[in-house]
OpenMM code with the backbone's topology and positions (N, CA, C; nanometers):
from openmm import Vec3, app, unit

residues = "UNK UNK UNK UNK UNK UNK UNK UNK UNK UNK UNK UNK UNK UNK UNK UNK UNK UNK UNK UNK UNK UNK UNK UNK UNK UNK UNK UNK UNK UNK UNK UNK UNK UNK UNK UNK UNK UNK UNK UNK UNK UNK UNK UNK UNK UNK UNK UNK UNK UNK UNK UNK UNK UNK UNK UNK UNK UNK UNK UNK UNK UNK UNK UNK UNK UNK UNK UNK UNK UNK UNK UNK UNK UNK UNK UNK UNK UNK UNK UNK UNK UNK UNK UNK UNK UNK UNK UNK".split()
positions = [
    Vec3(-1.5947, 0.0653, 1.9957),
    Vec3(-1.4890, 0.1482, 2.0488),
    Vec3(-1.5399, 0.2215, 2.1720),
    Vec3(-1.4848, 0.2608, 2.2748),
    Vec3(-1.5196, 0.3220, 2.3378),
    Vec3(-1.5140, 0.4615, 2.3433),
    Vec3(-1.5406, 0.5378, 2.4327),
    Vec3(-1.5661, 0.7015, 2.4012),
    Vec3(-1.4200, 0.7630, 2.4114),
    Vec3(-1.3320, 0.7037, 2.4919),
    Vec3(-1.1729, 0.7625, 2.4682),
    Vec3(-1.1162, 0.7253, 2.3497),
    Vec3(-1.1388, 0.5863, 2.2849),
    Vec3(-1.1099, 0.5954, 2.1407),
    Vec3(-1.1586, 0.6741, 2.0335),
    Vec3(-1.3031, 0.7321, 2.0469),
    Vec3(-1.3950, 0.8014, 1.9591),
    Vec3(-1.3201, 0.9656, 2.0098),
    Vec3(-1.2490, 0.9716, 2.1458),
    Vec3(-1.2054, 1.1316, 2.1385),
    Vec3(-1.0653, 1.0784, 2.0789),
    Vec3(-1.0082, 0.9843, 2.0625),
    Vec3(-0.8660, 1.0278, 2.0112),
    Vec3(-0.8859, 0.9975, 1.8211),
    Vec3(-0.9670, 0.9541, 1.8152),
    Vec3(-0.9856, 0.9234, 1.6859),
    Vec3(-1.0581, 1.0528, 1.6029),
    Vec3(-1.1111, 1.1493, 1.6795),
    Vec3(-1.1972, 1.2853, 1.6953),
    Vec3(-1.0673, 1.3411, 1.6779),
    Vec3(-0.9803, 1.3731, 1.7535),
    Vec3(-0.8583, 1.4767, 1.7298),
    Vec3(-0.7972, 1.4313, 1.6445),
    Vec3(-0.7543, 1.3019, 1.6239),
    Vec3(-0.6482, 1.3235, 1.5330),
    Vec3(-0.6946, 1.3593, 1.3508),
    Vec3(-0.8594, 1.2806, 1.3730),
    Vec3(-0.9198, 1.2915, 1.2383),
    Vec3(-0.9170, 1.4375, 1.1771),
    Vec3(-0.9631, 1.5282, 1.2822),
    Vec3(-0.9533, 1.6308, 1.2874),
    Vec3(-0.8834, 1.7138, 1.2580),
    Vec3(-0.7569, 1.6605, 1.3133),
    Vec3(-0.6143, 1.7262, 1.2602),
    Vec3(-0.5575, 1.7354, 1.1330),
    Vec3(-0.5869, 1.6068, 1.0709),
    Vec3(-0.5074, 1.5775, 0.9775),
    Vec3(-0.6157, 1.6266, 0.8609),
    Vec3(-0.7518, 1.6111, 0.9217),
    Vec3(-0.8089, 1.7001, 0.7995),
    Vec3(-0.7938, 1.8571, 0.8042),
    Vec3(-0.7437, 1.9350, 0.9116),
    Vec3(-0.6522, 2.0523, 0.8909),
    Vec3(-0.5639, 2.0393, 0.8317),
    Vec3(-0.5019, 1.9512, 0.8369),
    Vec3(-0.3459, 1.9780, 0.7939),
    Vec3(-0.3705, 1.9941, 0.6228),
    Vec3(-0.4510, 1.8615, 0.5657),
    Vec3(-0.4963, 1.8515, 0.4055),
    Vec3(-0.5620, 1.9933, 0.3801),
    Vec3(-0.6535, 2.0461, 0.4593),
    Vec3(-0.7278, 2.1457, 0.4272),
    Vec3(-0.6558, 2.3015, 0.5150),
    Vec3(-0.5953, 2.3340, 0.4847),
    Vec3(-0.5007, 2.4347, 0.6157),
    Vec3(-0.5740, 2.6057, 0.5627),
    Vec3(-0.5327, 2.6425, 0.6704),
    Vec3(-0.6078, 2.8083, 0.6933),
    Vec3(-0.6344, 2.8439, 0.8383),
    Vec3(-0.6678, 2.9298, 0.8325),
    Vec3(-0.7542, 2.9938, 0.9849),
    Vec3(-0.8668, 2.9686, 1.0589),
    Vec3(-0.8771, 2.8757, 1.1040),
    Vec3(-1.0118, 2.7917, 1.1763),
    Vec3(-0.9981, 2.8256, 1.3361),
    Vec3(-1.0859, 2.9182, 1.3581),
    Vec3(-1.1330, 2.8939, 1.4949),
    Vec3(-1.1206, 2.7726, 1.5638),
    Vec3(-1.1306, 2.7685, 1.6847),
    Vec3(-1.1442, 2.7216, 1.7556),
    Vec3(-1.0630, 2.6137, 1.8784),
    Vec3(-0.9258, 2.6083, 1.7832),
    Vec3(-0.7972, 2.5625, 1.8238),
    Vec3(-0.8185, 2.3812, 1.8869),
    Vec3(-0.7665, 2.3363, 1.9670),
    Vec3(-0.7622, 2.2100, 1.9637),
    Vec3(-0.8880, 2.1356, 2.0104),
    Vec3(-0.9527, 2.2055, 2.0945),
    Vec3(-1.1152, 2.1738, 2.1095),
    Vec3(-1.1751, 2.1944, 1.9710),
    Vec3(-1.1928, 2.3084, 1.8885),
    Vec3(-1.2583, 2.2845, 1.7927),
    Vec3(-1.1920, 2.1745, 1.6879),
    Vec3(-1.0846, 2.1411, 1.7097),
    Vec3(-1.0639, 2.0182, 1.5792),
    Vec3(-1.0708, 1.9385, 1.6516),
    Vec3(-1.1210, 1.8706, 1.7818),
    Vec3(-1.1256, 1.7445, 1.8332),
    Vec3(-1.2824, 1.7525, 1.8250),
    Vec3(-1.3811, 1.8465, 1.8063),
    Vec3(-1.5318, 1.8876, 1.8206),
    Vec3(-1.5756, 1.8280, 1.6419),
    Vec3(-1.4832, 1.9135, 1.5517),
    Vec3(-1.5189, 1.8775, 1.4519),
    Vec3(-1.4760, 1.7643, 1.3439),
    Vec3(-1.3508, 1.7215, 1.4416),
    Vec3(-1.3086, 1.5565, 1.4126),
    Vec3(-1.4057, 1.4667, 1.4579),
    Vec3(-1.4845, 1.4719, 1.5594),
    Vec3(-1.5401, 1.3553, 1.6374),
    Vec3(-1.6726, 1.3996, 1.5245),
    Vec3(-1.7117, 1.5102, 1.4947),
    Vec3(-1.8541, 1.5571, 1.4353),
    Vec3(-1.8684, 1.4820, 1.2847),
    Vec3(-1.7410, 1.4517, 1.2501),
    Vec3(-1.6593, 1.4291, 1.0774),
    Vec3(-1.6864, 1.3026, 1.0992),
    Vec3(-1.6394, 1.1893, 1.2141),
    Vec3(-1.6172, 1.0749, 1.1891),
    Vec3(-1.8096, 1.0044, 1.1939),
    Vec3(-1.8609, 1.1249, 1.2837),
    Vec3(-2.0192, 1.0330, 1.2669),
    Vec3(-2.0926, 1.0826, 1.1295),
    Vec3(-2.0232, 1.2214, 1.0959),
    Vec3(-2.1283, 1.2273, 0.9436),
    Vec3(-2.0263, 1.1387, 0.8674),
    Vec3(-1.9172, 1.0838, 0.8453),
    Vec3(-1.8396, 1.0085, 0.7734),
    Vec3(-1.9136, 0.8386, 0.7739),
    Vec3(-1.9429, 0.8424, 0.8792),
    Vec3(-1.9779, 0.6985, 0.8990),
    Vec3(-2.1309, 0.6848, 0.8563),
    Vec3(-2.1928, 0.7763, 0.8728),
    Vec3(-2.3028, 0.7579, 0.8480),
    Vec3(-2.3346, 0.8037, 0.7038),
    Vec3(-2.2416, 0.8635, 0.6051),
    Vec3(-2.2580, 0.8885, 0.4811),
    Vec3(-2.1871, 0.7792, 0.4116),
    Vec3(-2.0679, 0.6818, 0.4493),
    Vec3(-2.0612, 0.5837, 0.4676),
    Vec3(-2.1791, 0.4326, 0.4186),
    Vec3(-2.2333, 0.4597, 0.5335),
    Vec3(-2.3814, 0.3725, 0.5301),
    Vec3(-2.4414, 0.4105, 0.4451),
    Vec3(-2.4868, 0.5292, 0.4271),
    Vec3(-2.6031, 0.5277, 0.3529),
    Vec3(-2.5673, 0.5674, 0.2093),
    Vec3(-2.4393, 0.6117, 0.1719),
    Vec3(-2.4136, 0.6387, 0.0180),
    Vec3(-2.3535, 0.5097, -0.0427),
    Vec3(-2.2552, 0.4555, 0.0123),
    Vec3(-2.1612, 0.3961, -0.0390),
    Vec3(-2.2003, 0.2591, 0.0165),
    Vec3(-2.3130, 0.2151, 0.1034),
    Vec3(-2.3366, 0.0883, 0.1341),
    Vec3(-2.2569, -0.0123, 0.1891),
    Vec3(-2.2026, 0.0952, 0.2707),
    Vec3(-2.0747, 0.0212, 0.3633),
    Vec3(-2.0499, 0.0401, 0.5258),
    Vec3(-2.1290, 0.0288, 0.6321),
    Vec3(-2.1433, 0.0550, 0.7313),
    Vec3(-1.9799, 0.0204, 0.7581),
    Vec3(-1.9554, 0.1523, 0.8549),
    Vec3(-1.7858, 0.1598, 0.9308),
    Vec3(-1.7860, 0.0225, 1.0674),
    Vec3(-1.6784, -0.0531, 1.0645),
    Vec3(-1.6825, -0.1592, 1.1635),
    Vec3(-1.6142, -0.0360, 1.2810),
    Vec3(-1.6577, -0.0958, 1.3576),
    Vec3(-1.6003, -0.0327, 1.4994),
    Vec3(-1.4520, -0.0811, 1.5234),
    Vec3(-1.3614, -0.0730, 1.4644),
    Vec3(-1.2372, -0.1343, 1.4922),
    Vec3(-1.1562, 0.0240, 1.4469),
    Vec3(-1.0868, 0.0098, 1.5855),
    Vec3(-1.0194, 0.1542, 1.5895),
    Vec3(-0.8930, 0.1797, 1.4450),
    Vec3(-0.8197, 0.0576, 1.4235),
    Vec3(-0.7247, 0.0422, 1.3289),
    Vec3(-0.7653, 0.0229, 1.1620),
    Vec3(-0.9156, 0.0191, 1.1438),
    Vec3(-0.9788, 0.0064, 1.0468),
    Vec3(-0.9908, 0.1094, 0.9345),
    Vec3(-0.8723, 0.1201, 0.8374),
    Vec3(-0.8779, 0.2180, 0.7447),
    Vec3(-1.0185, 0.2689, 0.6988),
    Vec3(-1.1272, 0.1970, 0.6606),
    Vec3(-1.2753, 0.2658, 0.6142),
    Vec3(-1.3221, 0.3489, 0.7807),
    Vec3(-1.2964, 0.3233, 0.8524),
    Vec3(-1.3282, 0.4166, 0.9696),
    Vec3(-1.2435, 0.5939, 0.9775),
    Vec3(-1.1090, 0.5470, 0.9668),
    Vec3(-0.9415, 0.6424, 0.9699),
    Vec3(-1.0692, 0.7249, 0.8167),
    Vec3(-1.0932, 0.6545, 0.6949),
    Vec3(-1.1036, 0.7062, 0.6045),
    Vec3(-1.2128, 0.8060, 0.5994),
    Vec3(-1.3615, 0.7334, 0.6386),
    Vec3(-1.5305, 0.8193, 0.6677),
    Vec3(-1.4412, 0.9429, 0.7705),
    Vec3(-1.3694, 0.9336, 0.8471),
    Vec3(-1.4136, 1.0581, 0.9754),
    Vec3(-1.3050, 1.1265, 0.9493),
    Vec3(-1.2123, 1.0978, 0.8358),
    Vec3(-1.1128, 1.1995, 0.8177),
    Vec3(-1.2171, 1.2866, 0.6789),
    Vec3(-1.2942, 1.2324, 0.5783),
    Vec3(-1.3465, 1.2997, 0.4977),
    Vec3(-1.4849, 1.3622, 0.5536),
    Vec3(-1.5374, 1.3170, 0.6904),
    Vec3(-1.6375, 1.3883, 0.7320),
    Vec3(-1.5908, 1.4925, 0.7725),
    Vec3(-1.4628, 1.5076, 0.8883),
    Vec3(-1.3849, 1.6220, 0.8830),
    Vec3(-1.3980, 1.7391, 0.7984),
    Vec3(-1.3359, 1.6939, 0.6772),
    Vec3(-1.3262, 1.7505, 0.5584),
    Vec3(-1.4280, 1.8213, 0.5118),
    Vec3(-1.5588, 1.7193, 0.5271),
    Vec3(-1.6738, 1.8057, 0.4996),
    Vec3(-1.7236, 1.9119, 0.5998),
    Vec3(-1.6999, 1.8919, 0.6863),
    Vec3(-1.7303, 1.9766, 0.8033),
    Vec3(-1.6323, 2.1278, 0.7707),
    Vec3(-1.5429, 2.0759, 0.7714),
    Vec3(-1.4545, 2.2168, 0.7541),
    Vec3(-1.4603, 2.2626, 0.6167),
    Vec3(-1.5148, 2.2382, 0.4987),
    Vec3(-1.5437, 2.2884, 0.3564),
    Vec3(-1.7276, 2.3818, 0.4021),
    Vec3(-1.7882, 2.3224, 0.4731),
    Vec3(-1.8670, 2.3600, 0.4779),
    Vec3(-1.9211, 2.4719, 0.5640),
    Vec3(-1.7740, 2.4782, 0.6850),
    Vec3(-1.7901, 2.5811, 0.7237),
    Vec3(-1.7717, 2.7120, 0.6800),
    Vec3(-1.5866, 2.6739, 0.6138),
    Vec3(-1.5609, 2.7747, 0.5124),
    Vec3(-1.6397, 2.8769, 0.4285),
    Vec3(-1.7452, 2.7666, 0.3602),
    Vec3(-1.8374, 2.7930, 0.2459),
    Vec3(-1.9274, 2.9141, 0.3208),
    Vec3(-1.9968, 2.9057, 0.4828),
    Vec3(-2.0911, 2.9284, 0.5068),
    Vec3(-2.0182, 3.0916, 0.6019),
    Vec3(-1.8926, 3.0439, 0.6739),
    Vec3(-1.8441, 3.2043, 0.7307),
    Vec3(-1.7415, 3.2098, 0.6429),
    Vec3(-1.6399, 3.2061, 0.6016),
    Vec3(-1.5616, 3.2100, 0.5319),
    Vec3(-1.4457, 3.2711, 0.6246),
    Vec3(-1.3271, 3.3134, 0.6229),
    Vec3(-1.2005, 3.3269, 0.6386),
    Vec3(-1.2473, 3.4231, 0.8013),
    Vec3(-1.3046, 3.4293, 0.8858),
    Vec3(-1.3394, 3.4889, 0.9719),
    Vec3(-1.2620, 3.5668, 1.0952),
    Vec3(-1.1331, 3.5134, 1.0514),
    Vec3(-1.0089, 3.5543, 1.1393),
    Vec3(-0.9268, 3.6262, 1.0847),
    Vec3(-0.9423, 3.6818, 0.9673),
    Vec3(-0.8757, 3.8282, 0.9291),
    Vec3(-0.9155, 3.9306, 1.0019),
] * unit.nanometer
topology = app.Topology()
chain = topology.addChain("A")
for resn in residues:
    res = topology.addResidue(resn, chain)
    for name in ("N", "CA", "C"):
        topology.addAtom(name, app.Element.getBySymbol(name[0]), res)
């Protein structure tokens, strides 16, 4: 894929793991395109190395849509965990 697919695949991953996970997150559409694109390489690479399934580079490829929407996920659980609700 190239790097404009890896930023639109970064925002939207991003997004939609806001939307599943919703609250007050800094950083507005840069930070969910920062921590979408951040989601889809720990996704892919936890991917590989847990589940023994390296992500194909094919933009339409549900195990890709799937690693970087739950790396997302982890990214934003883990931020939570570490500042917590920071915008009250």
């Amino acid at each position: 894929m190239s790097i404009v697919a890896w930023l639109v695949l970064g925002l939207l991953a991003g997004a939609i793991a806001k939307v599943i996970l919703p609250g007050r997150d800094p950083g507005g559409c840069v930070g969910t395109t920062v921590t979408g694109i951040a989601g889809a390489f720990l996704g892919g690479w936890l991917s590989a190395a847990l589940l023994d399934r390296p992500v194909r580079r094919d933009f339409f490829d549900a195990a890709t849509w799937g690693s970087a929407i739950a790396g997302a996920l982890v990214l934003l659980i883990g931020y939570r965990l570490l500042f917590g609700d920071s915008r009250d």
